[in-house]
C-alpha positions in Angstrom: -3.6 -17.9 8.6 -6.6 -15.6 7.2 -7.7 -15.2 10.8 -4.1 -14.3 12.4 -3.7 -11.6 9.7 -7.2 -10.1 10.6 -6.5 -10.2 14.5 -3.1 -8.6 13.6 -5.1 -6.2 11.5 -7.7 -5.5 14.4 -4.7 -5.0 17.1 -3.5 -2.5 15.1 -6.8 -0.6 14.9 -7.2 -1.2 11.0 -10.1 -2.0 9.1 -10.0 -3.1 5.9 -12.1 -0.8 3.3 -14.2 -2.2 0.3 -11.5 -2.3 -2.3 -11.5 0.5 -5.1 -12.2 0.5 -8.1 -10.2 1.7 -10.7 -10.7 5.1 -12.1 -8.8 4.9 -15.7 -8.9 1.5 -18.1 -6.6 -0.6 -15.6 -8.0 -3.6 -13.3 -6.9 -3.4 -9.7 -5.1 -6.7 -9.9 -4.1 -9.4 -11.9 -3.2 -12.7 -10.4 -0.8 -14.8 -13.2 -0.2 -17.9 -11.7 0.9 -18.1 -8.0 1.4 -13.9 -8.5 -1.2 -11.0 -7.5 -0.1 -8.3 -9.3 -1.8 -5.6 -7.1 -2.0 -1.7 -8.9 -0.9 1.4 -7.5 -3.4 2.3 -4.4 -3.6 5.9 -3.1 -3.8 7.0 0.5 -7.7 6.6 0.1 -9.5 7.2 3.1 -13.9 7.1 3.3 -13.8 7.4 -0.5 -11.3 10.6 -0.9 -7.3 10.7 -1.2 -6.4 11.4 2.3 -3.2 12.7 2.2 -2.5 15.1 -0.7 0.2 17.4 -2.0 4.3 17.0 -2.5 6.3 16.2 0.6 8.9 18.5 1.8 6.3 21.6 0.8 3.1 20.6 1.6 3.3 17.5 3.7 5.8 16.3 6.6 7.7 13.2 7.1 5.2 11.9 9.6 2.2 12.8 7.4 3.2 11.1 4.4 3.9 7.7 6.3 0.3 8.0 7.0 -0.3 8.1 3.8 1.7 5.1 2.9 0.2 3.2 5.4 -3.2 3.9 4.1 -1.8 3.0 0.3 -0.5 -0.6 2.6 -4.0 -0.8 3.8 -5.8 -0.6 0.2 -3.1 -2.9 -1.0 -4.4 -5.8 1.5 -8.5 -4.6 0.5 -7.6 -5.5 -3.1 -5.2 -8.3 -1.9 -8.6 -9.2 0.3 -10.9 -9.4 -3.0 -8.7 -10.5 -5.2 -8.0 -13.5 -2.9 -12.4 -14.4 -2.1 -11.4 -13.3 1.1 -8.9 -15.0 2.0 -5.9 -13.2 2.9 -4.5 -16.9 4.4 -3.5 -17.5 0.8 -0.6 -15.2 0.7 2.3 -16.8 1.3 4.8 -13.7 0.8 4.8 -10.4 -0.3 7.7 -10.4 -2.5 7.7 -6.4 -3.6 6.5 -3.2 -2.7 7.0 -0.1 -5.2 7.0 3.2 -3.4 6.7 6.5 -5.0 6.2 9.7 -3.0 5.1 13.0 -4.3 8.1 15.3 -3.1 10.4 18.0 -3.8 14.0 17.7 -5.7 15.6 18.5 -2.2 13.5 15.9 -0.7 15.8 12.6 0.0 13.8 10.3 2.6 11.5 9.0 0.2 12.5 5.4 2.3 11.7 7.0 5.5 7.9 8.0 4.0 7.7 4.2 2.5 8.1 2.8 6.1 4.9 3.8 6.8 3.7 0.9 4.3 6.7 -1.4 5.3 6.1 -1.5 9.1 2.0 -1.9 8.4 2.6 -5.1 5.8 5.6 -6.6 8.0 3.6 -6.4 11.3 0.4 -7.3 9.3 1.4 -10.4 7.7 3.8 -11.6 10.2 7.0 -13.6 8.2 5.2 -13.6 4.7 5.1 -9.6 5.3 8.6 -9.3 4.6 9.5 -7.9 1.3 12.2 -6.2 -1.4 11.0 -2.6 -2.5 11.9 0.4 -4.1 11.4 4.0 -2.6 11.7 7.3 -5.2 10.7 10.7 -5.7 8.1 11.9 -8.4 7.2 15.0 -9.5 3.5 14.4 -8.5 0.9 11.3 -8.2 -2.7 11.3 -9.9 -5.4 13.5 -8.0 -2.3 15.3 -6.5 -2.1 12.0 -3.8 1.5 12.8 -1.7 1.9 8.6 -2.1 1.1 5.9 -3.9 2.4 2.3 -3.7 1.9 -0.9 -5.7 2.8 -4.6 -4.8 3.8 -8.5 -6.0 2.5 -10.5 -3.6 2.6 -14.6 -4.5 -0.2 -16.8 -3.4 -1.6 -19.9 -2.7 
């Protein structure tokens, strides 16, 4: 299974970064049981937020899913160290938590957290498939348009 996810990974061009560390007094996951608890990831990109400022102002539609892909993309690095490596031992992702820098008239907050959805779902094939929320925040740390936490169970 490790290796189908990484030759999904590779067909869509991605390569999975080093995962980050965290930058406040959190860990990056915690795995209770058969749950990895994954924190919230940023659109990082060669060790710098990618993607910043509030959508609907700063940042359009088709930027911001960019950024939640990238977020997606951290979210399988730690899921990738968490795991030794072995992103086989996901069996589903169960939950995605979008939230997306934007303005009060800004209402496709779901359309920006595609960007993640599509990346995970085509990523991990069935197990990819998940419940999430999408919502508007006032702004993100580092001023990041995106950031996106996830629930994945495991082997």
């Amino acid at each position: 299974m490790s290796a189908e996810i990484e030759t999904r990974l590779k067909d869509l061009g991605v390569t999975l970064p080093q995962a980050a560390t965290p930058v406040a007094n959190y860990v990056p996951y915690v795995i209770s049981g058969s749950t990895l608890y994954i924190s919230g990831q940023l659109p990082m990109e060669d060790g710098k937020v990618a993607v910043t400022g509030i959508v609907g102002k700063d940042v359009d539609v088709a930027r911001a899913q960019r950024a939640a892909e990238l977020c997606s993309i951290n979210i399988l690095a730690q899921a990738k160290s968490a795991l030794g490596g072995d992103l086989g031992r996901i069996r589903r992702l169960v939950k995605i938590n979008g939230f997306v820098a934007s303005t009060p008239e800004f209402v496709e907050q779901h359309l920006v957290i595609n960007g993640a959805s599509n990346l995970l779902a085509t990523a991990l094939g069935e197990a990819g498939k998940h419940a999430r929320a999408a919502v508007g925040m006032a702004s993100l740390p580092f001023n990041a348009a995106v950031e996106i936490d996830a629930v994945i169970e495991i082997a």
